[in-house]
C-alpha positions in Angstrom: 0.0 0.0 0.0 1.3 3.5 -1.0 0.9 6.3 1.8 0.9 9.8 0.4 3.1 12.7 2.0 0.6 13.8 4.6 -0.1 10.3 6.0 3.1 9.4 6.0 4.3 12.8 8.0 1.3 11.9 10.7 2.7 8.3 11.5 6.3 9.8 11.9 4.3 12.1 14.6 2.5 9.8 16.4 5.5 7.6 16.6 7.2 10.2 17.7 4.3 11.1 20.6 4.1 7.9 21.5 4.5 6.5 25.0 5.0 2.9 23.6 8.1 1.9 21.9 8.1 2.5 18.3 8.0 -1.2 17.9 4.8 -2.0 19.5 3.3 1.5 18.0 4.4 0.4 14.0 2.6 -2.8 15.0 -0.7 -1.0 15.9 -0.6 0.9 13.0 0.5 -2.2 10.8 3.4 -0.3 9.7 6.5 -2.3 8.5 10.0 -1.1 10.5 12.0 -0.8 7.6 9.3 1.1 5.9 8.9 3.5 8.9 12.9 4.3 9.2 13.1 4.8 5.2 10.6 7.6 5.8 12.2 8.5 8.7 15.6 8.9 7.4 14.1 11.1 4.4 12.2 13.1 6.9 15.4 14.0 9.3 17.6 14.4 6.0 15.8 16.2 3.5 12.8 17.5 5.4 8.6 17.2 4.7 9.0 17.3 0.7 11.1 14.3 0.7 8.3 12.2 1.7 6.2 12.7 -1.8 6.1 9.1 -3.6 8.5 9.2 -6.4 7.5 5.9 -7.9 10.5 6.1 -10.9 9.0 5.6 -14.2 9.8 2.5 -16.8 13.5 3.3 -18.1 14.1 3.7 -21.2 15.5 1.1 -23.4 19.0 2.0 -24.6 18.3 0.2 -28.1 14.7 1.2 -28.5 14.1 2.1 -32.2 12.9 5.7 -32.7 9.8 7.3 -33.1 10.8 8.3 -36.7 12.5 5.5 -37.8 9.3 3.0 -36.5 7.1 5.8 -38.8 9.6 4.6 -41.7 8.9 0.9 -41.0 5.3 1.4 -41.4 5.3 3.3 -44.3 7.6 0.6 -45.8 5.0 -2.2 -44.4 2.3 -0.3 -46.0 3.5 0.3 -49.4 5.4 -3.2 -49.9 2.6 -5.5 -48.0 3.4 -8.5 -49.9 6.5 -8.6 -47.4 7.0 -10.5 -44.8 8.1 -9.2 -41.2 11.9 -11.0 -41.6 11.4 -9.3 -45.6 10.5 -6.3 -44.3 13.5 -5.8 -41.8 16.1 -7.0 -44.3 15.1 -5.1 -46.8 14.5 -1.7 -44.4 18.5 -2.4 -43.3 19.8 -2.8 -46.8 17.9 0.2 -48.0 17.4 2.8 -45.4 21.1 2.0 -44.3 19.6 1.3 -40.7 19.4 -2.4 -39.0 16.3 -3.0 -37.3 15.8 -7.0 -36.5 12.9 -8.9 -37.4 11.8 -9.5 -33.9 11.1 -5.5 -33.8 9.6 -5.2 -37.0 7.0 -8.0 -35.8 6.2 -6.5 -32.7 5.4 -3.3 -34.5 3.6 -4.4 -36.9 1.9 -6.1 -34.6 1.4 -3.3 -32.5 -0.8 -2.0 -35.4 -2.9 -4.5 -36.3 -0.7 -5.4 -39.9 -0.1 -8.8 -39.0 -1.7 -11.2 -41.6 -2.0 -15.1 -41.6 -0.6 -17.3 -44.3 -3.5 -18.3 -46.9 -1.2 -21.6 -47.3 -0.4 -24.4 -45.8 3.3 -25.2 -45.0 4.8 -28.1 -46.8 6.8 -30.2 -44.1 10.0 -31.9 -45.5 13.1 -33.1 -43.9 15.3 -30.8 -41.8 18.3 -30.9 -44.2 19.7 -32.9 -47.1 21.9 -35.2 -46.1 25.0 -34.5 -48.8 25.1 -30.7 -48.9 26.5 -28.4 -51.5 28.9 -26.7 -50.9 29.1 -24.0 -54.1 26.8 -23.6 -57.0 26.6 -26.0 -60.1 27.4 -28.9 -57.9 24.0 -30.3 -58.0 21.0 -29.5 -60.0 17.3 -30.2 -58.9 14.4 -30.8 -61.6 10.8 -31.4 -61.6 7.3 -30.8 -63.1 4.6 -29.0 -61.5 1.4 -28.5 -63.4 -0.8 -25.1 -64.0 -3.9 -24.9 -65.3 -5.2 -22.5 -68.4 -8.9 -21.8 -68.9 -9.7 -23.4 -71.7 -6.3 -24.7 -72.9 -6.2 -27.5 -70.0 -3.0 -28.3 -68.1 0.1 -27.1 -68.5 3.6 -28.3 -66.9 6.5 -26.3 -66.2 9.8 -27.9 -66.0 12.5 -26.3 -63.7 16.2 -26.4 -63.0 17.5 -25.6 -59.6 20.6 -24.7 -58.2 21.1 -27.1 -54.6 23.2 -24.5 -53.3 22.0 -21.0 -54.1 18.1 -22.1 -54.8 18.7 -19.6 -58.2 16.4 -20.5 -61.1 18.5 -21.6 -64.0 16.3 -22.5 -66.2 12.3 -23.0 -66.9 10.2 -24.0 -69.3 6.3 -24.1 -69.8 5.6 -27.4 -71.8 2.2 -29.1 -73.3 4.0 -32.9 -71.8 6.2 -33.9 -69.3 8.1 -36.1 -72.0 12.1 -36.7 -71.7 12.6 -34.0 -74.8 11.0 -31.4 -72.3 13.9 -32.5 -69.8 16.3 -31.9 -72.2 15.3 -28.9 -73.6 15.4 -27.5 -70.2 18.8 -28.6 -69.1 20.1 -27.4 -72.7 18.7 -23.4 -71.2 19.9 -24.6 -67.8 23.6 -25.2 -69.6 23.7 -21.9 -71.5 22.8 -19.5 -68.7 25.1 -21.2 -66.4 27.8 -21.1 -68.8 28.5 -24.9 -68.3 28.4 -25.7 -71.8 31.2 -23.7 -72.9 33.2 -23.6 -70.0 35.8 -26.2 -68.4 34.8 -27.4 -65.3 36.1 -30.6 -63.7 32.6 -32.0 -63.3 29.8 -31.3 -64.7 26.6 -30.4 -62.1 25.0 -33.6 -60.8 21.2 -33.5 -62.3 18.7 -34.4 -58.8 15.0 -35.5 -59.9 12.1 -38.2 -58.7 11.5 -41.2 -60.4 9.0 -40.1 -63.0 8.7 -41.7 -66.4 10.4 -38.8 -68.3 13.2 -38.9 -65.8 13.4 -42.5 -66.3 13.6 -42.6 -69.9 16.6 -44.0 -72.0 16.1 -40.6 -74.0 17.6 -39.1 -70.8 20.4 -41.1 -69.7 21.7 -41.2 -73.3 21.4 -37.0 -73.2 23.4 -37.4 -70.0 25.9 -39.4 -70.8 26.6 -37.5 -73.8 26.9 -34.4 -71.8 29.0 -36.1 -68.8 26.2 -35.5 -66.3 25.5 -37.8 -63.8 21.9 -38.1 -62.8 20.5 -39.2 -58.9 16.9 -40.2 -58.3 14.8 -39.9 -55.3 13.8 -42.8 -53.5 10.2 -43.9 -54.2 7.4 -42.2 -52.2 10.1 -39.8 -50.8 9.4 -36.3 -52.0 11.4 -34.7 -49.1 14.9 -36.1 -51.2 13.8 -33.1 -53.6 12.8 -30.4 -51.0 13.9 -27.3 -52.5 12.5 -27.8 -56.0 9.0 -28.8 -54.1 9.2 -25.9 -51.9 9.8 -23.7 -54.9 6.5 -24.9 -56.4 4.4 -23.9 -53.7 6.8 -21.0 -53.3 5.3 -19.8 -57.2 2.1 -21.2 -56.7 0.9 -19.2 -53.8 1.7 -16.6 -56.3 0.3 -17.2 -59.4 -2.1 -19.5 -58.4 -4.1 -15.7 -57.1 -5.2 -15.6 -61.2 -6.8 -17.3 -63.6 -4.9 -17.6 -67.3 -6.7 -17.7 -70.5 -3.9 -18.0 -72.8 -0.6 -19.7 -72.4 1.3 -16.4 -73.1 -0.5 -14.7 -70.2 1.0 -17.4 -67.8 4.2 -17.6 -69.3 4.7 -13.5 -68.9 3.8 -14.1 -65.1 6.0 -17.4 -64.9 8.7 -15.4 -65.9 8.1 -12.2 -64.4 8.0 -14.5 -60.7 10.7 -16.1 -61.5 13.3 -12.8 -62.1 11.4 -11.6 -58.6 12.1 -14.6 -56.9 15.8 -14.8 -58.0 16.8 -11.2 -57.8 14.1 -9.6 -55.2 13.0 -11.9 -52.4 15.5 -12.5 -49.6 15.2 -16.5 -48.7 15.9 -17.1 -45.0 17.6 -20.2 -45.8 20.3 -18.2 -47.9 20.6 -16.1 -44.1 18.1 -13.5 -46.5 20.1 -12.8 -49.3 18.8 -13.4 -52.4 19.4 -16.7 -54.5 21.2 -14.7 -57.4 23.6 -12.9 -54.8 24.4 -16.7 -53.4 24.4 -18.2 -56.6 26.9 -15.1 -58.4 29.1 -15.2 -54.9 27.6 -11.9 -53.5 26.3 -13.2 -50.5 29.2 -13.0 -48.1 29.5 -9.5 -49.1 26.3 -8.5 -48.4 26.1 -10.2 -45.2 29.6 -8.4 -43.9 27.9 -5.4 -44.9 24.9 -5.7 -42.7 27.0 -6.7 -39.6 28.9 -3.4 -39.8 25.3 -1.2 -40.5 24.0 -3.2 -37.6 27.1 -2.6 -35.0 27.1 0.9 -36.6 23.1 1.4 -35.3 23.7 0.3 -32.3 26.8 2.8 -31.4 23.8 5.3 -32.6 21.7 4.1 -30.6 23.5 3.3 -27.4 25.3 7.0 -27.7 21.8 8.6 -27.9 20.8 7.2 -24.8 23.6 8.2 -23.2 22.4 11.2 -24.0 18.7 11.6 -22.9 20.6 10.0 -20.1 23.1 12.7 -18.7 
């Protein structure tokens, strides 16, 4: 219980008056010793103003963010809400020059009601592959996924992904999931990378499930030709090509939010994901850089670069409190 100034002046009196010892009096008045001395100790030093409650107010965080910079992280939030709150913060450090964690930007955003649920479901898989890469073009994964057009029917589009960087190499949209479609794609997936010109010691390993076109002799002759070596999935064991799956529900969740009425229309937004996905969004399993700055060798770069604009905010930070401090 809090006594104000007044109170707290009377029972010093009536200790005082008292003809029991203070002892038996603080009893009476269910007054705690240590309490009574504090008061009377602030009484006899600095007199009756001394006793005023001076409960001390919540201290200010040394690494708060401030006012203005939280403004700038929900106009970013606001304009770019397709971005996620570990998105949001990357992107608001590598532009804005400023680190701000993701932990922050989610309690902010929070804080103002801009917190949406997934419209998805997450896709479990196994925790890690069990021979990882260790640079790019070491291992290739493939696959199909199918979309639909109105009118047209299905339609499949064939992919070739880095292991290591999770970079898009190479796509194509295709009326069959024959072996030709395979090998048309890993011819684009050899160009772009440069693989077919170039001498490298070994050629990337191609990854894929055990679907007829990747069964096909059509295939392994195209391989052997090329000096590929090719690794299948084990049966009813989609987790072996994780990446590549995830990267289909990745896209999907995207253009899935249309409907297509000609091929050309769903190749223009294939395409126009794909360039986004490679160059734009930061992939927290790439420690959010993008797939094209892992797969090009810009990643560590990057990286260093946010450590220094983070120890470089918090010097800012720390110093200003210092400063509302003193």
């Amino acid at each position: 219980m809090r006594y104000p100034a007044s109170e707290k002046l009377e029972i010093i009196r009536i200790v005082e008056r008292s003809h029991l010892p203070a002892k038996q009096t603080l009893d009476r008045l269910g007054i705690a010793r240590p309490t009574f001395y504090r008061w009377y100790d602030l009484y006899q030093r600095f007199g009756e103003d001394s006793l005023e409650d001076r409960r001390p107010g919540p201290r200010r965080a040394w690494n708060r963010i401030p006012d203005k910079v939280q403004a700038q992280v929900l106009e970013m939030a606001l304009e770019r809400c397709e971005l996620s709150p570990r998105e949001l913060a990357v992107t608001f450090t590598d532009e804005r020059r400023y680190f701000v964690s993701e932990a922050s930007v989610y309690r902010l955003l929070k804080a103002h009601d801009l917190i949406t649920s997934p419209n998805f479901i997450v896709m479990k898989a196994a925790s890690e592959f069990k021979d990882k890469t260790t640079a790019p073009n070491q291992l290739w994964q493939t696959d199909f996924t199918y979309l639909k057009i109105i009118g047209w029917g299905w339609y499949y589009l064939s992919t070739i992904l880095d292991d290591y960087s999770r970079y898009i190499i190479a796509w194509k949209l295709c009326t069959t999931m024959r072996a030709e479609d395979v090998t048309d794609t890993l011819e684009l997936a050899l160009a772009a990378s440069g693989c077919d010109q170039a001498h490298v010691v070994h050629k990337p390993r191609l990854l894929s499930d055990n679907g007829p076109s990747y069964v096909a002799g059509e295939l392994a002759d195209y391989l052997a030709e090329k000096d590929m070596r090719h690794v299948r999935g084990a049966p009813f064991h989609p987790q072996t090509q994780g990446k590549i799956e995830r990267w289909h529900q990745t896209l999907k969740n995207r253009i899935l939010l249309e409907n297509y009425f000609l091929p050309g229309d769903l190749e223009a937004q294939v395409e126009a994901f794909v360039k986004h996905y490679n160059h734009q969004r930061y992939h927290e399993s790439l420690k959010n850089v993008t797939p094209a700055d892992a797969y090009f060798g810009r990643a560590e770069t990057i990286i260093k670069q946010r450590e220094r604009i983070k120890r470089k905010t918090i010097e800012h930070r720390r110093l200003q409190h210092r400063k509302l401090a003193a």
